[in-house]
N, C-alpha and C positions, 0 to 999 in steps of 0.2 A: 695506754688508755684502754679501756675495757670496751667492750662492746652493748648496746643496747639488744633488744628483743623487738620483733615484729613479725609478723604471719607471712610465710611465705605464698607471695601472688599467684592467683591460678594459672596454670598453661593457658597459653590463651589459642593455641592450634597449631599443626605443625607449619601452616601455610604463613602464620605471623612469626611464628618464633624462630624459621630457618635464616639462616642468610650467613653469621658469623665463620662458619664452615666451607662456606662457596667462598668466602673473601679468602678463607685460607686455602684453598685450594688455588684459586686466584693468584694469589701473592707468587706461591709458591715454585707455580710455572710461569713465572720472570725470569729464573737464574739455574739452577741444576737442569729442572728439567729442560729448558729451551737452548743452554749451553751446555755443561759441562757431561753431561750423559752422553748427548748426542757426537760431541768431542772424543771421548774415550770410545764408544764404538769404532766411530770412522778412522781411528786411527789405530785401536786394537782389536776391529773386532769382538765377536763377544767374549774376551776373555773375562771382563768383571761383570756380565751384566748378570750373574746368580746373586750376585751382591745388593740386585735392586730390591727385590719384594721384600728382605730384611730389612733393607735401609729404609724405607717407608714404614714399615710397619713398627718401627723402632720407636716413632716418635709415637705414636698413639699415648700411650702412660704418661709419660710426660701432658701432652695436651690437654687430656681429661683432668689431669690433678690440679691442672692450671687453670680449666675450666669451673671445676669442683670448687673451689677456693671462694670462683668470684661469685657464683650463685649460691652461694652461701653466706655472704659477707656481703653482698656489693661492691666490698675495697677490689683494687685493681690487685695483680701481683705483687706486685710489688711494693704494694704498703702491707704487705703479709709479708713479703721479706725482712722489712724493716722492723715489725713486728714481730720477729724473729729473733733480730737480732740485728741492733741500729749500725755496727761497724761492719755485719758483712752485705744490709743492704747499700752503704755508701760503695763497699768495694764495687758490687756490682755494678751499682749508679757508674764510677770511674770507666768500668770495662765498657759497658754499655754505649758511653759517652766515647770514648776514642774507636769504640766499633765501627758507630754510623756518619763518621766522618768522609766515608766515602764512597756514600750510594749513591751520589751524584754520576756514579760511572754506568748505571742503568738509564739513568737517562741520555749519558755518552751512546749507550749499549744502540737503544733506542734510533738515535739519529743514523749509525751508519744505512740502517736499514730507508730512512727518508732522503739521506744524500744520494746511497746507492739505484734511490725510485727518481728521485727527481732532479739529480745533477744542479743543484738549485744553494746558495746563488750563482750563477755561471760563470766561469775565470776563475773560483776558491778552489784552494786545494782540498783532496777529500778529508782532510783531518777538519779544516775550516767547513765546511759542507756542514760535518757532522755535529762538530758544536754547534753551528747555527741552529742545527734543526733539536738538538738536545735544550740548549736554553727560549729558545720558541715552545715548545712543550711544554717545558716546566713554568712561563709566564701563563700559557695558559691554561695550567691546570690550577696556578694560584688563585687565576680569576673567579673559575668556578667555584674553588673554596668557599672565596669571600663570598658570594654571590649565593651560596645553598643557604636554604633553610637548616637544614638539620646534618651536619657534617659527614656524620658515619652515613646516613641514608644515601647523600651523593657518591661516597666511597662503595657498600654494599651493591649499588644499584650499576656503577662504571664496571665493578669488577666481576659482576654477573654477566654482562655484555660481552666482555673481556672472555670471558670461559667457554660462554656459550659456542660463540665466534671460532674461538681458534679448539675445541673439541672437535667442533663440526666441518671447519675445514681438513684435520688432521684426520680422521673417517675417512674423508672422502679422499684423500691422499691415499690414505691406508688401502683403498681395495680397488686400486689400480691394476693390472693383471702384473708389471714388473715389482711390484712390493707382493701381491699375494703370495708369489711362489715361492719368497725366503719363509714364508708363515712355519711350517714347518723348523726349518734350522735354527729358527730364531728361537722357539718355543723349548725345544730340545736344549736353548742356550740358558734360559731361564733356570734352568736344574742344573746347570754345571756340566753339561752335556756338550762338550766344545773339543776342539783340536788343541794343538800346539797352538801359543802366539805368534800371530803372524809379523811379530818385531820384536824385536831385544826394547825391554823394560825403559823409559827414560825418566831418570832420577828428576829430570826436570817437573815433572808428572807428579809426583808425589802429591803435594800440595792440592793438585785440580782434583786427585783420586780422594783425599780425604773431604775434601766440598763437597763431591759429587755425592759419599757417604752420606756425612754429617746432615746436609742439607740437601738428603731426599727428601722433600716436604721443606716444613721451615724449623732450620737449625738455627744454633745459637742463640743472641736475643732476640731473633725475629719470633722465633715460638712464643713467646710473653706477650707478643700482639695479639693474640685471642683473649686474656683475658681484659683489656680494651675494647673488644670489640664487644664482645658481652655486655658489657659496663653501657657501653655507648646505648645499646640492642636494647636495653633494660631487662634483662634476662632476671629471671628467680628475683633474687634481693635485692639485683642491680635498679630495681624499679625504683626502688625507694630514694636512689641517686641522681640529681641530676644529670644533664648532658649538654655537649657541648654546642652553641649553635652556632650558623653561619650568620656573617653581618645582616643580612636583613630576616634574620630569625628572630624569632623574640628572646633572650638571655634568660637561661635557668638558672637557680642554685644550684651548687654542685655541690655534693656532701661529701670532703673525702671521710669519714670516717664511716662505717657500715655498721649493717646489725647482723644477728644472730637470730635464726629461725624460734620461734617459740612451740614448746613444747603443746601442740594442740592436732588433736586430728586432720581438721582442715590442712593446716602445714604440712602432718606427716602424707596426707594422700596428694597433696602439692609436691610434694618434693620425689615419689614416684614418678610423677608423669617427669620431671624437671632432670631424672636423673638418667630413663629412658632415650629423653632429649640429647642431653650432652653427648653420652655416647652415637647415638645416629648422628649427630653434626659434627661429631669431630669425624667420624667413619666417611662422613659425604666427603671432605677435605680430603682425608689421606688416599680413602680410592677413587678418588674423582684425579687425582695427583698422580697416584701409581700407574692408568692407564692413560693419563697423558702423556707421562713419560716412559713407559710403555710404546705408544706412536711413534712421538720422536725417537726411539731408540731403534725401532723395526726400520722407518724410514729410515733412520744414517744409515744404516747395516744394508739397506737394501738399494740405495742412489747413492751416497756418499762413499762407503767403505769401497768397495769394488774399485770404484776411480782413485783413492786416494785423498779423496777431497778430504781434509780436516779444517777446521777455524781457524783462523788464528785473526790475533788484534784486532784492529776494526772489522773485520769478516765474521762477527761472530753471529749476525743476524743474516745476513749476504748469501752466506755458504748454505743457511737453512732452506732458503728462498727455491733450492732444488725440491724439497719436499711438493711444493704446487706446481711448481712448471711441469714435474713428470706430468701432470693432471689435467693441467690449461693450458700447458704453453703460456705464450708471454702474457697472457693474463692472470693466470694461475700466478707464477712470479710475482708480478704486480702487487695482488692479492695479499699472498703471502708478508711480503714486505709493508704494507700499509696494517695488517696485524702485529706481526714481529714489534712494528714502534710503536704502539698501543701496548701491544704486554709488556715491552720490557720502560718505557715510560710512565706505565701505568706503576710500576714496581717503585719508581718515584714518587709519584703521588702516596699512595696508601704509608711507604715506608715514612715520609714526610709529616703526612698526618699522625701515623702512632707514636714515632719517636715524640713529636711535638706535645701528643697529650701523656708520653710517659715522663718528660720534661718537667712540666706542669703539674703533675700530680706528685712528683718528689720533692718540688720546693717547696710547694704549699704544705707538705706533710714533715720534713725537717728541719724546715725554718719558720717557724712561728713570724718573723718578720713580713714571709712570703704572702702573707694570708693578707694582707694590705690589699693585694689586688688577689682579683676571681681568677678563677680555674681559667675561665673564658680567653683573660687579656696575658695570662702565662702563656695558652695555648699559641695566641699570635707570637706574642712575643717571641716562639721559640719555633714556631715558621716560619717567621721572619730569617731568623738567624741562621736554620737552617739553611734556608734558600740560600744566602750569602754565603755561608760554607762546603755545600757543598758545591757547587757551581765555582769556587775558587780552588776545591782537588779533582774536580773535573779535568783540570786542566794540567795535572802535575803528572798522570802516567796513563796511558789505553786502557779500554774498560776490561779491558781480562784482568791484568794484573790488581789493578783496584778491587773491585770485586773479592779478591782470591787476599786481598790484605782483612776484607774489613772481613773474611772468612776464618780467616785464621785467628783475627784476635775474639770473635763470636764464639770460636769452638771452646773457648775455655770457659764458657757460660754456661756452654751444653754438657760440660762433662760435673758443675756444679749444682746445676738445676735437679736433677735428680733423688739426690740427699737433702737438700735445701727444699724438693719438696716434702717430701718425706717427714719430715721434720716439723714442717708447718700445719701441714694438715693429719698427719697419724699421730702426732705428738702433744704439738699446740693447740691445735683445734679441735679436734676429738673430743678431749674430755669435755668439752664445754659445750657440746652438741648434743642433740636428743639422739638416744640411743637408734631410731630410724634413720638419723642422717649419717651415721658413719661410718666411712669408706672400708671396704671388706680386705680381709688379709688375701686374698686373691690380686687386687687391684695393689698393694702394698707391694706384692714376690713380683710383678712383673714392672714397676718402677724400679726395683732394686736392680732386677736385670739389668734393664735399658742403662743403669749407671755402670753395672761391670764390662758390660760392651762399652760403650763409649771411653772408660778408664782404658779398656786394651786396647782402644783404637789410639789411645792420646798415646799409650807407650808404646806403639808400633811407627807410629809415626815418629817420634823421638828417637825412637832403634832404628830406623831406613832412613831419616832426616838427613 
């Protein structure tokens, strides 16, 4: 189906149009940066930490294209996949779909940090502690769903709290005088500037090292959540689409099909400011991302590493909880731990909500049948469903290894994404764009990159496997 024409919406301020960018930022320090960074330090030191400010900076291309797409279109990504090419957006639907079968384990992740604060209910073992306070969490973060006016605004506005909160406690961890004095070593570590490893490599590793890569920022399909969040945001085109509301919101249309900027000055001096935009918010997200985990990684190296402490299983929030005690004492602790289940709970929510409207907007676009019912009662329908499923592989393995499963089947998203965008928007979409809207051969050479990195990453990991 072809696309229609309409005038691209004015900016309407940086103060109304930010937020999609913090939620990525947000998201994003739930899982590499709160785990598995802080994991490889403390237990190797900084032998990989030169690998950080590349592994963040990796996704950038990616995110912008993905950006680019939907304020220009409206469509999500993923009806530009499809529009692409309808058999490799089902494959991806399939990946996408056996990925997020187990994020249910962040909200695992979540509770050891509530078991470990409040020993709560009393007599349960800690594995029972933890579920309890994991599916407590998720009942009520469904409630608030229902219960918002306008979905993403309740998402945007949690996950700012969210950042703000744990940036600012991590600060003030950070400039303790027992972390100041690694500042140095650490910094030196960031350039590759390190010793010998202080441990013989364990193959078991492998796996957590390529997460920790892949998913500096957000890897896999999680990356495809910014152009939802857009959509939701009513960014550039995305205005022209509806959005999705909470039960006592009023019900919008939801257009999945988009338009196309019209060739008019108004447009082309709209789409300056719009394209200004994207780049600054995807930038808030990745180095809002890079120096959070930056923090966490100065802190293992500077409490954690020396003692030996590393995560493991349910510890994976527990073990962090040093980072504020250096600070407060058993306040600090405390503290910490009542954040810890908030970020990594909160990774439940948001993951909950996009998957559900990325659900919803593939049936309605590949099944003609699906159009019977709105965007709206898909989107239940498939929070529903989530919730039931995830909450049932909650309970099949500890939230390390889950995580590191739906990691592994996500990277083969990240290593397609690339070319697939490439493809849709220098290829497909181009020509049918006004020559002011189309993406420059600059922004083209550095998605190519980001694909031959991530290619060598999949065949190194395939050679060391």
């Amino acid at each position: 189906m072809s696309y229609g024409r309409k005038p691209i919406p004015p900016f309407p301020g940086w103060a109304a149009a930010l937020g999609p960018g913090i939620v990525w930022m947000a998201l994003a320090q739930g899982s590499g940066e709160l785990i598995w960074w802080p994991y490889l330090i403390a237990k190797y030191g900084l032998t990989f930490l030169v690998l950080l400010i590349p592994a963040c900076l990796l996704q950038y291309p990616m995110t912008v294209e993905i950006g680019r797409y939907t304020l220009l279109t409206g469509e999500s990504i993923f009806h530009g996949f499809i529009r692409l090419h309808r058999g490799f957006g089902i494959l991806l639907w399939i990946l996408m779909s056996l990925s997020f079968l187990w994020f249910g384990a962040f909200a695992s992740a979540g509770g050891t940090a509530m078991a470990a604060l409040t020993h709560f209910p009393p007599g349960w073992s800690p594995r029972g502690q933890t579920l309890f306070w994991a599916y407590s969490t998720i009942a009520i973060f469904l409630v608030a769903i229902l219960l918002s006016r306008m979905v993403y605004t309740l998402i945007e506005w949690s996950m700012k709290i969210v950042a703000i909160t744990t940036v600012a406690g991590l600060l003030w961890a950070c400039l303790q005088p027992e972390v100041l004095q690694t500042i140095p070593r650490f910094f030196a570590g960031l350039f590759g500037m390190t010793g010998p490893p202080p441990r013989p490599w364990d193959r078991n590793d492998n796996t957590k090292l390529l997460t920790a890569i892949t998913f500096a920022g957000l890897g896999g399909f999680w990356i495809l959540f910014y152009s939802y969040w857009l959509r939701d945001k009513g960014s550039a085109m995305a205005e022209h689409i509806g959005r999705i509301t909470g039960l006592t919101g009023k019900p919008e249309t939801i257009t999945a099909d988009g338009f196309l900027p019209e060739a008019s000055a108004q447009s082309a001096a709209a789409w300056r400011q719009w394209e200004r935009y994207l780049s600054t918010d995807v930038l808030i997200g990745i180095l809002g991302n890079l120096a959070t985990t930056m923090m966490t990684c100065l802190l293992a190296y500077a409490l954690l590493f020396p003692k030996g402490l590393v995560p493991q299983d349910y510890e994976l929030a527990v073990v962090q909880s040093r980072f504020f005690e250096v600070s407060w004492g058993a306040f600090g602790r405390t503290l910490f731990l009542i954040v810890a289940a908030a970020f990594l709970t909160d990774t439940w929510l948001v993951t909950a909500d996009a998957v559900s409207r990325m659900q919803a907007d593939i049936v309605t676009i590949l099944f003609p049948a699906g159009k019977k019912f709105t965007g709206r009662q898909w989107y239940y329908f498939f929070l529903a469903l989530l919730t039931v499923i995830t909450s049932l592989t909650m309970l099949l393995d500890q939230p390390g290894p889950l995580i590191l499963t739906s990691a592994a089947i996500g990277f083969s998203g990240t290593i397609l994404f690339p070319g697939a965008l490439y493809l849709l928007n220098y290829r497909f979409l181009a020509p049918q764009l006004p020559e002011w809207a189309r993406p420059s051969k600059e922004s083209a050479w550095r998605l190519i990159l980001s694909f031959v990195i991530y290619f060598g990453l999949a065949m190194a990991y395939l050679w060391i496997g």
